[in-house]
N, C-alpha and C positions, 0 to 999 in steps of 0.2 A: 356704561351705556345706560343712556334713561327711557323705564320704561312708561305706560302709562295705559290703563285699558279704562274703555270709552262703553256705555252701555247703550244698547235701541233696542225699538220693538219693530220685530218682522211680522209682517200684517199678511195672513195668507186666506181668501175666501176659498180657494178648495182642497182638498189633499194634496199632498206636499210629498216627494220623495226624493231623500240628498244622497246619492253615491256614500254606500257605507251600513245607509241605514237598511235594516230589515224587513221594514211593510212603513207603508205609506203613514204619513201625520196625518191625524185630521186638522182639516182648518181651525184658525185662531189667530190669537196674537203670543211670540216667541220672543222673550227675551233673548239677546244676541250681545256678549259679550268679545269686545275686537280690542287684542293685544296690539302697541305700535310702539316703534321705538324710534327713538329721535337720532336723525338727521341732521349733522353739522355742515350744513352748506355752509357755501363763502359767501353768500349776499344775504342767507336769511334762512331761519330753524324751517324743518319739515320732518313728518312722520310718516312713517313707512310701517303699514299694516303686516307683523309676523303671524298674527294667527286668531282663530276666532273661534268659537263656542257655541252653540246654541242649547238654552236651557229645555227640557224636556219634561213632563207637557206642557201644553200652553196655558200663558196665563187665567189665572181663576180657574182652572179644571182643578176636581177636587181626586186627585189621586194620590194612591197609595204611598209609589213612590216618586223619586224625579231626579233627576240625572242630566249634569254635561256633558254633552259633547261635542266634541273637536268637527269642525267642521271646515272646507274650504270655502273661502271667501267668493270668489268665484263663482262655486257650484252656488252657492247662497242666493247671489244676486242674478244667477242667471233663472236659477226657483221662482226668483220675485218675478222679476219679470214676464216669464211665462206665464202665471198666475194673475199680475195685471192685465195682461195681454186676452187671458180666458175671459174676464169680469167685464 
């Protein structure tokens, strides 16, 4: 099976909180790392989102440390949205 991960930036103007995590992000911009593996349709190739990532903290913050994690794609975009929805 072939895999392939695709990278973006999640743009959040207020504190963020994704099922999982332990206290709220402050806003930024989040690297988001999205695993997908290919889809052998009969009429034509597709990919299919397995799993995603977001990089922690946000970009340009100058911290100590910084760490992946697994996140649901889902919960991700329904952050976003909310968020856009605030602003």
């Amino acid at each position: 099976m072939t895999i392939r991960t695709t990278q973006t930036v999640a743009r959040f103007t207020a504190p963020f909180l994704l099922p999982g995590f332990n206290a709220p992000q402050p806003p930024g911009d989040y690297r988001v790392d999205q695993d997908e593996e290919l889809i052998d349709a009969f009429t034509r190739l597709a990919w299919r989102r397995v799993g995603a990532f977001i990089h922690l903290p946000a970009i340009g913050t100058n911290a100590p440390t910084h760490q992946m994690v697994p996140v649901d794609p889902t919960d991700l975009e329904a952050a976003l949205e909310k968020d856009h929805k605030q602003s």
